[in-house]
C-alpha positions, 0 to 999 in steps of 0.5 A, spaced: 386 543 274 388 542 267 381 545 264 382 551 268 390 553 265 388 551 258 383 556 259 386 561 262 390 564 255 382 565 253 379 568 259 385 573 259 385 576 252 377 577 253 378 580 260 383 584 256 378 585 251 372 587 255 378 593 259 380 595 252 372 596 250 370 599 257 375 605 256 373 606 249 366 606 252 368 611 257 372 616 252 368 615 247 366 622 243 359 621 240 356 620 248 349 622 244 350 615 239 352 611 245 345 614 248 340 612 243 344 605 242 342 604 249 335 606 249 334 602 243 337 595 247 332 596 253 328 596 248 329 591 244 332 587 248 328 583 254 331 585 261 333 579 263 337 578 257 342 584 257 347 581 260 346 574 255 345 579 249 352 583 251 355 576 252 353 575 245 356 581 242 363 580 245 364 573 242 361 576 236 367 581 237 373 575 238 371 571 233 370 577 227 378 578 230 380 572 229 383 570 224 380 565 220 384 559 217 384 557 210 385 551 206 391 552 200 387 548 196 382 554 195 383 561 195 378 565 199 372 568 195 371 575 197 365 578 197 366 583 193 369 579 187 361 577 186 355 581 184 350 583 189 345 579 185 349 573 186 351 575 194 343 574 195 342 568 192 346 565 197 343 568 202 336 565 200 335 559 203 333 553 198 325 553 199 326 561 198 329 559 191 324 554 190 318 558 190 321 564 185 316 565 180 317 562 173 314 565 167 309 559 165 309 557 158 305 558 152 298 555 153 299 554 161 293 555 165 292 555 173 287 550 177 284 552 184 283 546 188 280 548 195 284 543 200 290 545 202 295 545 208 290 544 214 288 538 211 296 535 211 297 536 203 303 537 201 306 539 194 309 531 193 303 528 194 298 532 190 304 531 185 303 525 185 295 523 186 296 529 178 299 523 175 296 517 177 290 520 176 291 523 169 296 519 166 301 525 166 308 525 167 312 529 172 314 534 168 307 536 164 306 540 171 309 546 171 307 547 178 304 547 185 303 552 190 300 550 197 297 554 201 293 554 208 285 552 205 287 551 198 292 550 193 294 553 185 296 548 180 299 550 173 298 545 168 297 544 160 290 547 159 289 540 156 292 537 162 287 542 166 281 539 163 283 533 164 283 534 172 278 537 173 273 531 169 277 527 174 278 530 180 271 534 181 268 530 187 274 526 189 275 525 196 282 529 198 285 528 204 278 526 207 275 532 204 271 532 197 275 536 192 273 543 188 277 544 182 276 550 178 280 555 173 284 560 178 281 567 177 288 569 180 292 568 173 
């Protein structure tokens, strides 16, 4: 009995929350808005999921109207105070910013090997069997790019001729790698 009287405040303000929007709806001025909104959501939206989706939107409308609690040991930023630029830096999650193309540095060069993805090679390892069988430091690769059936890597072209004596005919991952110069530069 308890749960249901701490709720009872809760469910009252949505009750009065779902009344205030449904006399809204009914007044509304712009019907031919309301219309193509409609049409749009039965659309877009699967019929057994209206009623989930409405149900979304409402818990969407309580929290934006609910004010948020803030710590007196941080201001709150405002969206406006940073640069759009810097608004869509925060948006991009971590990986989005780690593949962002660099300019590579003066004599760089760019190799194709033809094991990828599908073959379980990931950036971490092809990085690492680089440097054990070159003899070369993390940091002399500028970098790797894996894709499904093969991978891009930019390296010295020092480093480069070095890696494709080495590795032209190693077995990879169970499959015999073919390095070349990428034409794609």
């Amino acid at each position: 009995m308890d749960n249901n009287n701490k709720s009872k405040p809760n469910e009252d303000l949505v009750i009065g929350t779902i009344q205030v929007l449904s006399g809204k709806t009914k007044a509304d001025p712009n019907p031919d808005e309301l219309e193509s909104l409609k049409k749009l959501i039965k659309k877009n939206v699967p019929f057994m999921l209206r009623g989930y989706f409405t149900a979304y939107l409402l818990r969407e409308i309580l929290q934006a109207n609910t004010p948020k609690r803030t710590t007196k040991s941080a201001p709150a930023k405002t969206a406006k105070s940073e640069s759009p630029v810097a608004q869509k830096e925060k948006a991009q999650p971590k990986e989005a910013k780690a593949r962002q193309e660099r300019p590579l540095p003066e004599g760089a060069r760019t190799l194709y090997l033809n094991i990828g993805k599908m073959k379980r090679l990931y950036t971490k390892e092809l990085s690492q069997i680089l440097q054990d069988e070159l003899g070369i430091g993390q940091d002399e690769i500028f970098s790797i790019r894996i894709h499904d059936k093969y991978s891009f890597i930019s390296m010295s072209e020092a480093n480069c001729e070095k890696a494709i004596a080495t590795l032209n005919g190693k077995e990879i991952k169970g499959r015999t790698a073919a390095i070349t110069y990428s034409n794609k530069e």
